[in-house]
Every structure is written in C-alpha cells, then in structure tokens.
C-alpha positions in Angstrom: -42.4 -17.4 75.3 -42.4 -20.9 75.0 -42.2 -22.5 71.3 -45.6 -23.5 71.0 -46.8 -20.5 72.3 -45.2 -18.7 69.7 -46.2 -20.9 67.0 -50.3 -20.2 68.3 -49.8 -16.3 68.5 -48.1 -16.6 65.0 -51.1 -18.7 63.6 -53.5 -16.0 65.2 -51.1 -13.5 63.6 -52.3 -14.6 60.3 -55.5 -14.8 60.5 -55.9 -11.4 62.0 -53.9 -10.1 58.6 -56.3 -12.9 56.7 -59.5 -10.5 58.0 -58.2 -7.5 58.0 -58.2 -7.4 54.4 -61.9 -8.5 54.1 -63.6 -5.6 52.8 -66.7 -5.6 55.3 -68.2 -2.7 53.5 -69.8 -5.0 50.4 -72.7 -6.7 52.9 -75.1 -8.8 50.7 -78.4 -7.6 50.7 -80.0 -11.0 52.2 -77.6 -10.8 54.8 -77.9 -7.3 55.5 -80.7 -7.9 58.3 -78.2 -10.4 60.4 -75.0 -7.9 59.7 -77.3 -5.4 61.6 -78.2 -7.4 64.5 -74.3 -8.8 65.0 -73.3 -5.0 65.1 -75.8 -4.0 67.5 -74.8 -6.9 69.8 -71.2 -6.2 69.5 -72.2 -2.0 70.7 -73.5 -3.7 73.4 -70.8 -5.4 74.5 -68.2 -3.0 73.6 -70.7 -0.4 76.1 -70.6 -3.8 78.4 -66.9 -3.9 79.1 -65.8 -0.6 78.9 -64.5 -1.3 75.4 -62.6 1.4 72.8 -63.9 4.7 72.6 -63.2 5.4 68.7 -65.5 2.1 68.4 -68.4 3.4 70.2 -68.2 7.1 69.1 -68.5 5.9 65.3 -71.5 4.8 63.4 -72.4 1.3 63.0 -70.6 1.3 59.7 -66.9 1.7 61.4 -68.0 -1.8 63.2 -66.8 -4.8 61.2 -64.4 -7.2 60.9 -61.7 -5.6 59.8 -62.5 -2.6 62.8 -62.8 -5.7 65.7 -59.5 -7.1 64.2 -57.5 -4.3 64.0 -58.4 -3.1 67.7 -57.2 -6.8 68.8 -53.9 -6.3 67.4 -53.4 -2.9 68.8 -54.2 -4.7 72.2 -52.5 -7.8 71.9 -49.4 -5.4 70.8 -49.5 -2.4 73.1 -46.4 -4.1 75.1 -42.8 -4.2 74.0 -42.6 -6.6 71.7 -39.7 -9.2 70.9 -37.8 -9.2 67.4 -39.4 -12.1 66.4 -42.6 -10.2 66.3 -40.9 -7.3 64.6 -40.0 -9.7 62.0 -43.4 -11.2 61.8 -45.8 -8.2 61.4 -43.5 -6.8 58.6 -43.5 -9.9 56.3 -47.2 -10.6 56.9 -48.0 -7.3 55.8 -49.7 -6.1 59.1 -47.4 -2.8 59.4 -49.0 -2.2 55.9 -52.4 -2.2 57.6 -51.5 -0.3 60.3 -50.0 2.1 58.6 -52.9 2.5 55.9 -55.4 2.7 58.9 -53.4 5.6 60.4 -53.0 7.4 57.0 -57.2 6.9 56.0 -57.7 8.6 60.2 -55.4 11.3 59.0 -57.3 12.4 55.9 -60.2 11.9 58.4 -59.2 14.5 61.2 -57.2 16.6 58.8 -60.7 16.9 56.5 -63.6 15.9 58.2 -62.6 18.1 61.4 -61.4 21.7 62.5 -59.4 21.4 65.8 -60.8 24.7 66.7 -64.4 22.8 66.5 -64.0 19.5 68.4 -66.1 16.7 67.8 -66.2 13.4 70.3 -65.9 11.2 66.9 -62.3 13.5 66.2 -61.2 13.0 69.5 -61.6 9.0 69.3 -59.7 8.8 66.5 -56.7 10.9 68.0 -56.4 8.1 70.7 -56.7 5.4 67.5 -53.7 7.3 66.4 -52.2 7.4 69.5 -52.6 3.4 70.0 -51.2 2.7 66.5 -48.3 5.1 67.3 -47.3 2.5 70.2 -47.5 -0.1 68.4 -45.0 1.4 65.8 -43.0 3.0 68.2 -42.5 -0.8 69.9 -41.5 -2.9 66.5 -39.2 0.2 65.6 -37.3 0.0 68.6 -33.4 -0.8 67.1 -35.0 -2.5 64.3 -33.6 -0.8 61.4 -35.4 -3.1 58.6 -38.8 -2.0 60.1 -37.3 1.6 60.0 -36.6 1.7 56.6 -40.1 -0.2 55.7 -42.2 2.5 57.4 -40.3 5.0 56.4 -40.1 4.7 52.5 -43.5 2.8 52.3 -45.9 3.8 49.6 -43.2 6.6 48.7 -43.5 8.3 51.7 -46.8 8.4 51.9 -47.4 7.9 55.4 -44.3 10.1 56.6 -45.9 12.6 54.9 -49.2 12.2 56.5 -48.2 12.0 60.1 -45.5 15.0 59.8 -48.9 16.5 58.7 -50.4 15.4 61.9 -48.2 16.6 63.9 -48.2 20.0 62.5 -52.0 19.5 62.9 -51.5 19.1 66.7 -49.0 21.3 67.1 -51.2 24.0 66.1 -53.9 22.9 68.2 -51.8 23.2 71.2 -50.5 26.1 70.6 -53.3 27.8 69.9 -55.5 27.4 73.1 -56.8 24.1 72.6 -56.5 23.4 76.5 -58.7 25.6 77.5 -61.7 24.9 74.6 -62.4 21.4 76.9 -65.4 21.2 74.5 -65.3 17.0 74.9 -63.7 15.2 77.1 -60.2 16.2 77.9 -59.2 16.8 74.2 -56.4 18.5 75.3 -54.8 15.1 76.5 -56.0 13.5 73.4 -53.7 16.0 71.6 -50.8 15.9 73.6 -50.7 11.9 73.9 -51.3 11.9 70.4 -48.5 14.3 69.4 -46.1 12.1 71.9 -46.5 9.5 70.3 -45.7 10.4 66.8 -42.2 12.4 68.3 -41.4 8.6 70.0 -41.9 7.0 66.4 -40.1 9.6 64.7 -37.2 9.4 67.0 -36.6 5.7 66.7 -37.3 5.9 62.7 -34.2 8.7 62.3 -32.3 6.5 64.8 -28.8 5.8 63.4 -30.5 5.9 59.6 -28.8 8.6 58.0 -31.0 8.4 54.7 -34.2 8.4 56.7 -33.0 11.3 58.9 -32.1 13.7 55.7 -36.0 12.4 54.0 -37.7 13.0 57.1 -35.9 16.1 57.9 -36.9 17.4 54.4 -40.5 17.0 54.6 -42.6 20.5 54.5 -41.8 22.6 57.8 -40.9 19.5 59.7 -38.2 21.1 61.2 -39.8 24.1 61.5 -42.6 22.5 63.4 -39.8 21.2 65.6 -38.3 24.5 66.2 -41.4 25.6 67.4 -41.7 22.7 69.5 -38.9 23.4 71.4 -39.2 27.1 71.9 -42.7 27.5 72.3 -44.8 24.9 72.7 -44.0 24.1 76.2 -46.1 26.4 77.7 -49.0 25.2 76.5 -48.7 21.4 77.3 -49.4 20.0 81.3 -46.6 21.2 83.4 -45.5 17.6 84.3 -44.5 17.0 80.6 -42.5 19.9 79.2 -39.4 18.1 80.5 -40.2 15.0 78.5 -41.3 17.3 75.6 -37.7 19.0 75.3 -35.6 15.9 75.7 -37.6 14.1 73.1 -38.1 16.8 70.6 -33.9 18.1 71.2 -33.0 14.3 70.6 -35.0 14.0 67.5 -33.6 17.4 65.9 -30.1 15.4 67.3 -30.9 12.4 65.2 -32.0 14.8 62.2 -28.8 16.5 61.7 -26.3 14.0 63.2 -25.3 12.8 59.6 -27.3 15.4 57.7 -25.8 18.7 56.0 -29.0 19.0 54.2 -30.9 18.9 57.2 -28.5 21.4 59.0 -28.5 24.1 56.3 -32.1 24.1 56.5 -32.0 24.2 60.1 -30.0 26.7 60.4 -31.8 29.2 57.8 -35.3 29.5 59.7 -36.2 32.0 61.5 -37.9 31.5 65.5 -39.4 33.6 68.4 -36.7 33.0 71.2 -38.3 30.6 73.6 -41.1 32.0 76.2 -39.8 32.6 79.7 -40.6 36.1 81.1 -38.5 35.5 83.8 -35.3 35.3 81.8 -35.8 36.7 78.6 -36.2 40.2 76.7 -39.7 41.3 75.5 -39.1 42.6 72.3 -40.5 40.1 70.7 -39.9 39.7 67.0 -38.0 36.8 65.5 -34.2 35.6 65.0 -32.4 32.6 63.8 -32.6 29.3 65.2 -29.5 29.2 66.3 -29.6 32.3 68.2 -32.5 31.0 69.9 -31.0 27.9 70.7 -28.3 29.4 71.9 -30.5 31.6 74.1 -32.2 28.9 75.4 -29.2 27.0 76.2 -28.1 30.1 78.4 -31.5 30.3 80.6 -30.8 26.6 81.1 -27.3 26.7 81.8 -27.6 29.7 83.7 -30.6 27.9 85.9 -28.7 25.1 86.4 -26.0 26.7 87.8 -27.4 28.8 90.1 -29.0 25.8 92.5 -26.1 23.9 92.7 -25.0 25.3 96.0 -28.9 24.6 97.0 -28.4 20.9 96.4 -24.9 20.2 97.4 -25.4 19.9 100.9 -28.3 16.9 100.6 -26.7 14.9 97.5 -24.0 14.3 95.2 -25.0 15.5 91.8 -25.5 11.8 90.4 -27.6 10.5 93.5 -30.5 13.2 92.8 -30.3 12.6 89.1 -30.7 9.0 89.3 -33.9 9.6 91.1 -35.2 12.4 88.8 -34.9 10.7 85.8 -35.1 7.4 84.0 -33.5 5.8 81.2 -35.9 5.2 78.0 -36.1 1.7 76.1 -34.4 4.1 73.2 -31.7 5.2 75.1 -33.1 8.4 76.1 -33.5 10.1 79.0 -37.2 11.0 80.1 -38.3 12.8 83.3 -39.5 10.3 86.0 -42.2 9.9 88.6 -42.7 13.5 90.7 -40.2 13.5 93.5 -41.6 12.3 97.0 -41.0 15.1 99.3 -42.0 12.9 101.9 -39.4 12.4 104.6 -39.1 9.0 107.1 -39.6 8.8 110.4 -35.9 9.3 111.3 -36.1 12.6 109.9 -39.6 13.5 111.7 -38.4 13.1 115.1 -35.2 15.2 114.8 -35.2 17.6 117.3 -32.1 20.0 116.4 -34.2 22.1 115.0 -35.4 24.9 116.7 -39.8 25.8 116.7 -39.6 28.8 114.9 -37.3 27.5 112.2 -39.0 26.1 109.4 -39.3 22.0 109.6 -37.0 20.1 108.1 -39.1 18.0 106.2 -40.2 21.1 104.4 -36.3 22.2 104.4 -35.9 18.3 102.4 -38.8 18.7 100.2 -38.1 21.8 98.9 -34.5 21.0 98.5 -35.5 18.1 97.2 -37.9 19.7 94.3 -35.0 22.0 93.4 -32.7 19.1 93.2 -35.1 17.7 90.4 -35.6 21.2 88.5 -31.7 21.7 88.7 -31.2 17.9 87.1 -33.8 18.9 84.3 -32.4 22.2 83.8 -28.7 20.3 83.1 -30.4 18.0 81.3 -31.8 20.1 78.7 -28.7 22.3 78.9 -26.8 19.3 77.8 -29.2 18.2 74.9 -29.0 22.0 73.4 -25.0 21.7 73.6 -25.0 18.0 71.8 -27.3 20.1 69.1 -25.1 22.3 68.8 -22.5 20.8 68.3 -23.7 19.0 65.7 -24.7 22.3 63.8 -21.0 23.2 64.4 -19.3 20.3 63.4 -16.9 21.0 60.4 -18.5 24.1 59.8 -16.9 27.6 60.4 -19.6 30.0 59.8 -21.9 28.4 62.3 -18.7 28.3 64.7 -18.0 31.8 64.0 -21.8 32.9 64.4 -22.4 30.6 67.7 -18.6 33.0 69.3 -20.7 35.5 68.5 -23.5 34.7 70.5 -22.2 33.3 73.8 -21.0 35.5 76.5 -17.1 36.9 76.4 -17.2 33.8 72.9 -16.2 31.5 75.6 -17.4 27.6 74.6 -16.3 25.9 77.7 -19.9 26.7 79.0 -21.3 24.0 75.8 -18.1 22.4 77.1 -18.5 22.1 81.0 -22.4 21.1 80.6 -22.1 18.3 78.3 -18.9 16.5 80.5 -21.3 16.8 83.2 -23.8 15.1 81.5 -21.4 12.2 80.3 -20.1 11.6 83.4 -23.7 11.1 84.8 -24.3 9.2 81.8 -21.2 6.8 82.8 -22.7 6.7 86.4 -26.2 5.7 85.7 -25.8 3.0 82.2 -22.4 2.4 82.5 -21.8 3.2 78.4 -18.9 4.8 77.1 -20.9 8.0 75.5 -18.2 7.7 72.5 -20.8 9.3 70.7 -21.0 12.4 73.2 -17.2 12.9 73.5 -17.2 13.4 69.4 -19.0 16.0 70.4 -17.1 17.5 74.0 -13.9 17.0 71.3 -16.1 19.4 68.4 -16.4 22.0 71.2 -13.0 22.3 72.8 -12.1 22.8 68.4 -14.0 25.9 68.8 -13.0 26.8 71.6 -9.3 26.8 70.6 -10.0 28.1 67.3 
C-alpha cells in the first residue's frame, strides 16, 4: 500500500468511527418523513445488489448510519489486515464499536430468540457475528496489544458474552439443530458462527499467559470445550470435524500451557468419552477428562497406526501430509481442500493390470483417501499428546493417573506420535518445534519415572 493510499483509508478510517457514534435513533420529527424515504431507497438497493442479509431481515429501524457504516468496515476489513491497521482501529476506538455491536447481538439472540425456535432475523445476526469474528480474528493475529485490549475491555464484558455464545451454539448443535432446517441453512449459520469465535479465542490465549488463566476461568468455558472435543463432532458437516478438533485441542493447548489454574480445573470435570461406536464401549455414563482424553488419543493412535502399511507403498509419510493439510496464518494446522482422487493420464492407460482386478485409479483413490484419514488421525493423535503433556508437566498425580490409563503404562505411544508429528512439522515450515520437544522431553520423564 502505497503512502498516500494509506493516508486516504486512514482518513476514511475516521470518519467511519466519526459516524458510528451518531446515535441515528433520535430522528427529528420534521425530518422524520425524509429519514423514511432515504431508508426505503437504501432496502432497495441493498435487495438491488444482493446486499447483507442481517440488513434486509431487520426492520427499518436497524437501517441507519451507524448500521451502513459498520457493515462497510466489516467489508473493507474481511481480509488479513497489516499491523498498521491493527494499530489504527484500536486507538481510534473502532474495536470498541465492534466489540459493543457483537455484545448488544448477543443479548439479542441470547434473549430475543430460542435456538430451538429459529427466526430468519436470529439467523442474520449469527452471520453479523460471524463477520465481526473475522474481523477480530484478523487484527489479533500475533498482536498481543490488541489481545490484551479485547480481552480485558469493559472488565470482561465481552469475553464473557461471547463464551456465552458459544455455549449458546454449542448447545444448538448438539442438540439437533441440523436437522430443524426451519430457515435457511441455520445449521451453517451456527457452525460458521461457532468457528469463528474458537479462531478469536485461540489467537486471544496465544502466548498471553494472563488472558489464557481469565479466559480459561470463565463459567464452563472449558467445560464447553471438553464437550467440544468429545462430542460435538458428530453433529457438525463431516468435512469439518478435522478442523473442529485441531482448533478446539490447540485452544485447550493455549489454556493450560502456562496455567495451573486452568489445569486443575481441567482436570476435575467430568465427560462422556467421545462417540465412536466403532471403537468404543457402550456403557455410557461419564469419567474424567483425562480418561477421556486419553481414550480418545488411543482410537486415534490406534487408527493411525493401523493404515500405515496401506499408505506406504504410494507415499512417504510427509508427501501425503503436505497435501492433506495446510498451515494456518496462526500457526496451526487445519485440514485442506478434499483430496482429488483423480488420476492422470499416465496412470489411465496402464495396462498391467489385469480386467477383473479392480482399476487402479480406484486402487489410487482409495489409497489415496486413506492416506488423508491416516494424516488426520496422527494429527489429532499428536494434538491430544501435546495436551497432555501439558496436564502432566511437573505434576505427579496426573502422571501417575495417565500410567494408569495407557496400555502395559507404556508413554512412548504419547512419545512416538508426537516425534512424528515434529518431524513433519520440520518438513513442511522448516521451524525448530522447541516448543513441541519441551513436550517429547515431559514424556520420555514419565516414561522413565
């Protein structure tokens, strides 16, 4: 951006704060007739160009100023932004609006409207939330001034109200939501939504040990995470319950990475082990979250393991994971575009194979779709062992407990997983992952002691 063009979107910066702070609500009666007219004309045009659908669900009163401003900043900021901007929207209070919009649709939803009774209006102002989420998300990103602004602004406030959200969400999802469909895909409305507050929240507790132990402590936070983990991702679309468990593990990683507060309180709640009827018991009931972590970490590692010889033979272990997966603007790891099981021409017109066996492309694509499920499978493996080892860092009674629970007490399982999963991490970004060997060193500990 050139230094002119800066100076212009700075200057159109501060008018948008300038007028989002008119209060549009106080209309003078003689003007009254003419405020009508100007909103009806704006409807139109919004209906014109396709424009935002919380806009045109609302009443003519949620069209003003203030309303037109704030959508042009969520648009003009929807990208990644640069640190000048990060710097910018802070001191000219505009996070402040943002973050007072989001709290005031909150109260709205968590009020005004039952998730079990969908309205179109309630729906709208999930993907409101959802835009304003991004835009926080992008001017938290390793900016850990903003993170501490958002964080302890208005005491909390508004960590309060969207850890509220996201419980509000959570329960919607998990209790049938997607198959209600009483307006127009709701169910993505809720999952988007509830992305997008677990991608703020993980670069707010990033490397902040004070804003990891507040957040942590808010009311069944980390319960809601729990659940998260160990249940939710059967009811979300089948393409994102990969992403869901890297960035909910990562954020519970963040949480008790510096903070014995937020591990003891981990560590006491109670969970239903995770829902796979393939690999678990039935008895139902509940346990602690450790032994459901651990038992998760088992199905994965255990998964995992078993298509390795299934992938050998096309790949090297890093060549298929570079293709499965992609590496986040965060430093994360998030599942990438569905594997093309496609094959080339070459592979079309080989002829070694005899009629009745099945084609190879077939052979490829299948192999190839394992491939992918084994890498997500590590993946997640490897994020449950950097958890917990966390939990059991300088801490013998969750060492003792976590002996306990694995097969024969044997760690090098937590052990083997997550050196895989630096090395592949070396491959691909070419870091050190100093932060994972603290960890791989934590482990081999226990496993000597």
């Amino acid at each position: 951006m050139t230094g002119k063009t800066h100076s212009n979107f700075i200057l159109m910066l501060e008018l948008m704060m300038k007028l989002l702070a008119v209060d549009s609500s106080k209309q003078p009666s003689k003007a009254l007739k003419d405020h009508n007219k100007y909103v009806t004309k704006v409807r139109a045009l919004l209906e014109k160009q396709n424009g935002t659908d919380d806009l045109l669900a609302g009443d003519d009163d949620d069209i003003n100023p203030a309303s037109l401003v704030c959508e042009s900043l969520l648009s003009l900021t929807s990208q990644r932004t640069g640190e000048w901007f990060k710097e910018e929207i802070r001191i000219l209070r505009g996070l402040d609006h943002i973050m007072n919009i989001g709290t005031q649709t909150i109260e709205q939803l968590l009020t005004e409207h039952s998730a079990s009774k969908l309205q179109e209006v309630s729906v709208a102002k999930l993907r409101k939330m959802t835009r304003c989420m991004r835009l926080l998300e992008n001017v938290t990103i390793q900016n850990s001034t903003n993170q501490e602004y958002m964080v302890y602004y208005e005491k909390g406030s508004f960590v309060a109200a969207l850890v509220r959200l996201m419980q509000w969400c959570l329960d919607a999802l998990s209790n049938g939501i997607l198959q209600k469909k009483t307006y127009s895909k709701p169910d993505i409305a809720f999952e988007d939504c509830f992305f997008s507050i677990l991608k703020v929240f993980l670069n707010l507790t990033h490397n902040f040990e004070a804003g990891s132990s507040y957040i942590g402590q808010q009311d069944g936070f980390l319960s809601s995470l729990l659940s998260t983990v160990l249940q939710l991702p059967q009811f979300v679309t089948e393409n994102k319950k990969f992403d869901l468990h890297v960035l909910t593990l990562e954020l519970l990683i963040n949480l008790v990475e510096y903070s014995k507060q937020n591990i003891a309180t981990l560590v006491q709640l109670q969970a239903s082990p995770c829902l796979d009827s393939e690999n678990t018991d039935s008895r139902g009931g509940h346990c602690s979250s450790i032994e459901a972590l651990v038992k998760l970490f088992l199905i994965r590692e255990e998964a995992a393991r078993n298509t390795d010889e299934m992938t050998s033979g096309l790949s090297t272990e890093e060549e298929s994971s570079q293709e499965s997966l992609r590496q986040t603007k965060d430093g994360g790891w998030i599942c990438g575009e569905d594997i093309d099981i496609s094959v080339d021409e070459d592979h079309k017109k080989c002829s070694e194979i005899e009629e009745e066996d099945v084609p190879l492309e077939i052979q490829i694509g299948k192999a190839l779709q394992k491939a992918g499920k084994h890498m997500e499978d590590s993946v997640v493996a490897a994020y449950l062992s950097l958890l917990l080892g966390c939990i059991l860092r300088e801490n013998m009674a969750n060492q003792n407990f976590v002996h306990s629970l694995l097969p024969g007490g044997d760690f090098s399982l937590l052990v083997n997983v997550l050196r895989k999963f630096l090395h592949f991490i070396k491959l691909t970004s070419g870091t050190s992952g100093h932060a994972i060997e603290k960890i791989v060193k934590v482990l081999e500990g226990c496993q000597q002691n």
